[in-house]
SERO-4910 file (N, C-alpha, C, O; in steps of 0.05 Angstrom, whole numbers):
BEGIN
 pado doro    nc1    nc2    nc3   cac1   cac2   cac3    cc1    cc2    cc3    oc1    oc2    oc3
  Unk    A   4640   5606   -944   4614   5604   -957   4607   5574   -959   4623   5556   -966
  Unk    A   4583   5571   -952   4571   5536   -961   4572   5528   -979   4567   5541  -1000
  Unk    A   4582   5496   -976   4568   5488  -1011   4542   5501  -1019   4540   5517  -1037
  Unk    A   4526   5493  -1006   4496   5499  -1016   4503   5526  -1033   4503   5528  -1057
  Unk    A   4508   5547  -1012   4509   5576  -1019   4520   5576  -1055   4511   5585  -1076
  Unk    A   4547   5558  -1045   4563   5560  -1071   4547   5552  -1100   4544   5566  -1120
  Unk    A   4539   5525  -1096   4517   5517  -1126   4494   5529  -1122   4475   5516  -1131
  Unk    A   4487   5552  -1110   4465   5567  -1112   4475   5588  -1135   4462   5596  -1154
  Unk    A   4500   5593  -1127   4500   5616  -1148   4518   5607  -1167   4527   5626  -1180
  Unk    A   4530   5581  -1175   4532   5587  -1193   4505   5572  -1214   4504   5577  -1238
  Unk    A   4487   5554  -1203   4467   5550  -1213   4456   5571  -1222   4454   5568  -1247
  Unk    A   4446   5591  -1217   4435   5616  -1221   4439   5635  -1248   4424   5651  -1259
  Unk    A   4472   5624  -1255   4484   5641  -1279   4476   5625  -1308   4480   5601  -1312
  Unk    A   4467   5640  -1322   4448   5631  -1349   4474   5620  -1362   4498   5622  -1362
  Unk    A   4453   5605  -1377   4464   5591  -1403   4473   5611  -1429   4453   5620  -1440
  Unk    A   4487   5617  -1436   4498   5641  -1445   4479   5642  -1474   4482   5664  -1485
  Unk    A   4460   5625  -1486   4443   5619  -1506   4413   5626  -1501   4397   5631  -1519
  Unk    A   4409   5624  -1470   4380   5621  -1461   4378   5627  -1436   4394   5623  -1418
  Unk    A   4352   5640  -1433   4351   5664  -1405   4344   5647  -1387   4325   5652  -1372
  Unk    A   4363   5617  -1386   4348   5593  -1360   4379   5600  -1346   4397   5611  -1358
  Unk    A   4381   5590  -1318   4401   5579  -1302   4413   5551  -1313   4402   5535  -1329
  Unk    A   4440   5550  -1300   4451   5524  -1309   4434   5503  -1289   4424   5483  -1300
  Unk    A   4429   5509  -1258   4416   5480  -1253   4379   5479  -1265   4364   5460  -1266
  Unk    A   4373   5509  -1274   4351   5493  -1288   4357   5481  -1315   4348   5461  -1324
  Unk    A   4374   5497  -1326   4377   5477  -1353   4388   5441  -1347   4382   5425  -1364
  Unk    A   4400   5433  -1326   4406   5407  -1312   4435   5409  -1317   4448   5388  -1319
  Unk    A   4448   5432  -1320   4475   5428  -1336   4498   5430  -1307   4522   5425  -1308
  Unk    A   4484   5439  -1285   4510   5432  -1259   4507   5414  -1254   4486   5402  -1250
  Unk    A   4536   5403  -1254   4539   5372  -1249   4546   5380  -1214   4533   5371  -1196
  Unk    A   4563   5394  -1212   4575   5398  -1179   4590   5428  -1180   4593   5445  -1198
  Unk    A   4598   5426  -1153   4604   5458  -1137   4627   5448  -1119   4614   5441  -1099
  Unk    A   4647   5444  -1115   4655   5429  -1093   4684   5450  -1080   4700   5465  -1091
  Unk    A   4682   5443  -1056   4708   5466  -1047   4731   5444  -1040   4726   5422  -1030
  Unk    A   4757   5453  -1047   4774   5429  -1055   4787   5421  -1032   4783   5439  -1016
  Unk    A   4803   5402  -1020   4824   5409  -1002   4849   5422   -998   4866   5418   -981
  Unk    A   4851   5440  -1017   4864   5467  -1034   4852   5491  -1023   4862   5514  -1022
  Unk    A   4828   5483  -1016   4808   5507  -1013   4796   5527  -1043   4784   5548  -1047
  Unk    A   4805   5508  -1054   4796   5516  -1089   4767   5520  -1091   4754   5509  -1073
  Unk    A   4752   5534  -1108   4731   5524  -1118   4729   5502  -1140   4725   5515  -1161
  Unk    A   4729   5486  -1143   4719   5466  -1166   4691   5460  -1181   4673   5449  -1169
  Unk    A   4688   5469  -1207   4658   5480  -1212   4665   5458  -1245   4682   5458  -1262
  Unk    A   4640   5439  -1239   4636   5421  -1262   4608   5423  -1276   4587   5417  -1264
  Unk    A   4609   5431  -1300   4586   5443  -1316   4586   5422  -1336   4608   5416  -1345
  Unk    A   4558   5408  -1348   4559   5384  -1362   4542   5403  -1391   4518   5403  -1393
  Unk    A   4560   5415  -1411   4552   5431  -1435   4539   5402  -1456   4548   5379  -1458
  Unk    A   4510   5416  -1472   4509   5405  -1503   4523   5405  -1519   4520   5387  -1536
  Unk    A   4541   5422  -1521   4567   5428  -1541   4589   5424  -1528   4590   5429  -1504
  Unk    A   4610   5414  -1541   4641   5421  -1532   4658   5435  -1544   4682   5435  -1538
  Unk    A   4649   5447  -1560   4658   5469  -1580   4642   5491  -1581   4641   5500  -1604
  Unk    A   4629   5502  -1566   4610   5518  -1568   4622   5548  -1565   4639   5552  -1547
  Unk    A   4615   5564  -1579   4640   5590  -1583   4625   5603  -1549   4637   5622  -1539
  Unk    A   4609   5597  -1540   4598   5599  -1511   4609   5599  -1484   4603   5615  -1466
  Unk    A   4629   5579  -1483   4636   5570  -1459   4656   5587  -1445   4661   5591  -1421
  Unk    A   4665   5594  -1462   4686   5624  -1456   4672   5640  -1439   4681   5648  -1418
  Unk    A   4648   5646  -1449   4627   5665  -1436   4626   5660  -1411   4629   5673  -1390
  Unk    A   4618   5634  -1420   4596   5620  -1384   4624   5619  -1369   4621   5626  -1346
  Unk    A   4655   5612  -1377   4672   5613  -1359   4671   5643  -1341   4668   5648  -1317
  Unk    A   4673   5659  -1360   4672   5682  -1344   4648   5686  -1328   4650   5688  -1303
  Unk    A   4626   5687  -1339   4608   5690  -1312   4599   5671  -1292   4578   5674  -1280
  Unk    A   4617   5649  -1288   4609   5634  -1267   4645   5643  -1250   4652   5642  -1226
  Unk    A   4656   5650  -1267   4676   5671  -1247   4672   5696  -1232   4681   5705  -1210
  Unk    A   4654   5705  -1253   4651   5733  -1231   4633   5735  -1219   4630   5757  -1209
  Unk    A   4600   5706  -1212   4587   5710  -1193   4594   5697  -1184   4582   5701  -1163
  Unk    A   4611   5676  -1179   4631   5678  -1145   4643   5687  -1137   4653   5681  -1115
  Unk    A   4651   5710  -1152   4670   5726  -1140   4652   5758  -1128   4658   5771  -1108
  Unk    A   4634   5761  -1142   4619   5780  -1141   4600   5765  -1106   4589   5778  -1088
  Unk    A   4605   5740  -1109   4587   5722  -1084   4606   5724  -1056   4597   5717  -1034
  Unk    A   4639   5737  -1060   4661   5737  -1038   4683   5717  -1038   4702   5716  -1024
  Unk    A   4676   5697  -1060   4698   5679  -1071   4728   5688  -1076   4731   5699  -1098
  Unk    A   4748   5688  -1063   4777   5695  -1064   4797   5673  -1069   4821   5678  -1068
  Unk    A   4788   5651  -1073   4800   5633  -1076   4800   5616  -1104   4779   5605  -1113
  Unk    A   4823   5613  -1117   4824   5596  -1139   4802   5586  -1153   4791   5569  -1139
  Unk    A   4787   5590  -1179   4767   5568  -1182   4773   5552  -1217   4780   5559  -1239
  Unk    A   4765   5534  -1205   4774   5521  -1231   4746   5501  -1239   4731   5487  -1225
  Unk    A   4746   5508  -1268   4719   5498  -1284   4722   5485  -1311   4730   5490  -1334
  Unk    A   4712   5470  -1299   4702   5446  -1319   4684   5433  -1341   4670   5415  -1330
  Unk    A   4679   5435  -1365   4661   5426  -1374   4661   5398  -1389   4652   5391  -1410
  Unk    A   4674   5387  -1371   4679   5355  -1373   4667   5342  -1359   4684   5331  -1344
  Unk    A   4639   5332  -1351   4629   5323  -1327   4633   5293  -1332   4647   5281  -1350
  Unk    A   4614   5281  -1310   4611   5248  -1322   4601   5238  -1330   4607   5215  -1335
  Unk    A   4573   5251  -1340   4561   5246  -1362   4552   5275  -1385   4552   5299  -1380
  Unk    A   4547   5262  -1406   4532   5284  -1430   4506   5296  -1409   4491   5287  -1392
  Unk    A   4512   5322  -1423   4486   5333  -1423   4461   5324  -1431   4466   5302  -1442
  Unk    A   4436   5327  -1432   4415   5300  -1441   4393   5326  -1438   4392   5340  -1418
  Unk    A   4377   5329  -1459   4350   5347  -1455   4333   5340  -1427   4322   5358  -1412
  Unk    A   4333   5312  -1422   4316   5312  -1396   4330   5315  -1368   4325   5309  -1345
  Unk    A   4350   5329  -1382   4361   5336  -1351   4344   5366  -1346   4346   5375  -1323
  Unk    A   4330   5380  -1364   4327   5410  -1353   4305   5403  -1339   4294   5381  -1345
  Unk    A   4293   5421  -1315   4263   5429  -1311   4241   5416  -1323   4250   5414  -1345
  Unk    A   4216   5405  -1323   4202   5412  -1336   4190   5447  -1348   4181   5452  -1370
  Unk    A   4192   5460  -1333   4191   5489  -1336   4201   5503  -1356   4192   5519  -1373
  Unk    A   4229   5493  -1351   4245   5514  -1382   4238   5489  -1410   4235   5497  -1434
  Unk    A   4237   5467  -1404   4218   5452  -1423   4197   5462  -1443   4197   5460  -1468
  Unk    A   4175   5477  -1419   4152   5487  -1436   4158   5513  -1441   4149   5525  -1461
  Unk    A   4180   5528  -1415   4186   5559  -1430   4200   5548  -1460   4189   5562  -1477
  Unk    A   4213   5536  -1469   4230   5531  -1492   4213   5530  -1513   4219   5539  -1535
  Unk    A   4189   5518  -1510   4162   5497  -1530   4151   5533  -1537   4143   5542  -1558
  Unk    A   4153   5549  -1508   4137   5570  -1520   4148   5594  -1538   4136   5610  -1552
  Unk    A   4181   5591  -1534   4196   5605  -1546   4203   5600  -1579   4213   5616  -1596
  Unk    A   4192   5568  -1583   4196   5569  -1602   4213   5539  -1612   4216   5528  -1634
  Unk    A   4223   5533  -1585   4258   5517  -1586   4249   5491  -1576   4240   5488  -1554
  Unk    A   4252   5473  -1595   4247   5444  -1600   4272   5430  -1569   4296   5436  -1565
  Unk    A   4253   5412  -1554   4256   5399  -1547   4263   5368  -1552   4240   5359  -1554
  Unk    A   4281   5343  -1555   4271   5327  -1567   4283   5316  -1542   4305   5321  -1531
  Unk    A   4254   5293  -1532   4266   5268  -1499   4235   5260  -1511   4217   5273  -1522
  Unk    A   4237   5232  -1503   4211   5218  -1503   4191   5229  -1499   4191   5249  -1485
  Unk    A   4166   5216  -1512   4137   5233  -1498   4121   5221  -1468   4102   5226  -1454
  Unk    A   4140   5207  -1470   4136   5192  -1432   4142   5207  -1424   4124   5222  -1416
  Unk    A   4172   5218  -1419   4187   5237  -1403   4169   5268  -1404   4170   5286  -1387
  Unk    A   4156   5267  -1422   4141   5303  -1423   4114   5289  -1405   4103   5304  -1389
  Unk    A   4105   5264  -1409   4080   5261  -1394   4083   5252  -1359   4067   5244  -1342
  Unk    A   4107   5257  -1358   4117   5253  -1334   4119   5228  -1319   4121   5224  -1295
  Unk    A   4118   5207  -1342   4127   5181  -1338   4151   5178  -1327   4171   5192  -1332
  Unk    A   4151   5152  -1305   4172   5140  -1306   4195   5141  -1329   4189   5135  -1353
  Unk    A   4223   5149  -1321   4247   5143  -1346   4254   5118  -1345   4270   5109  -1361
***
């Protein structure tokens, strides 16, 4: 399976809080296939304690596996940087504003200023 293929799906598996994807929420850091032939899956969480991640472990296990994945995967929610609100979409941005769920990043960054 491709990289591409590979951070397609696990981009695709929700934020276990909110009906967005991890690469729309900005939270995949990478997808990488190892020289192990591992999968290596690095997810950059708002929380590090989040009674959540358990969750999201499991389902970023079983849609690669559900995707033909047979090989080892090991996941991460240690990336190299914090998570940061302006990493999501603008999209799940305004789906969030309409849900209800405070955003807080500069008002440049919502007017689509330069960061």
């Amino acid at each position: 399976m491709s990289q591409q293929r590979l951070t397609e799906v696990v981009g695709a598996v929700h934020d276990p809080h909110l009906p967005f994807g991890l690469a729309e929420m900005g939270m995949l850091e990478r997808v990488t296939v190892l020289p192990t032939h591992a999968v290596e899956v690095v997810v950059n969480v708002p929380c590090h304690h989040c009674p959540g991640l358990q969750m999201l472990r499991d389902d970023i296990e079983t849609a690669l596996q559900a995707a033909g994945v047979t090989q080892p995967i090991h996941i991460s929610f240690q990336g190299r940087e914090a998570w940061q609100p302006v990493s999501m979409t603008p999209e799940v941005r305004a789906a969030m504003r309409t849900m209800g769920i405070q955003t807080v990043i500069s008002r440049s960054i919502e007017e689509g200023a330069p960061v």
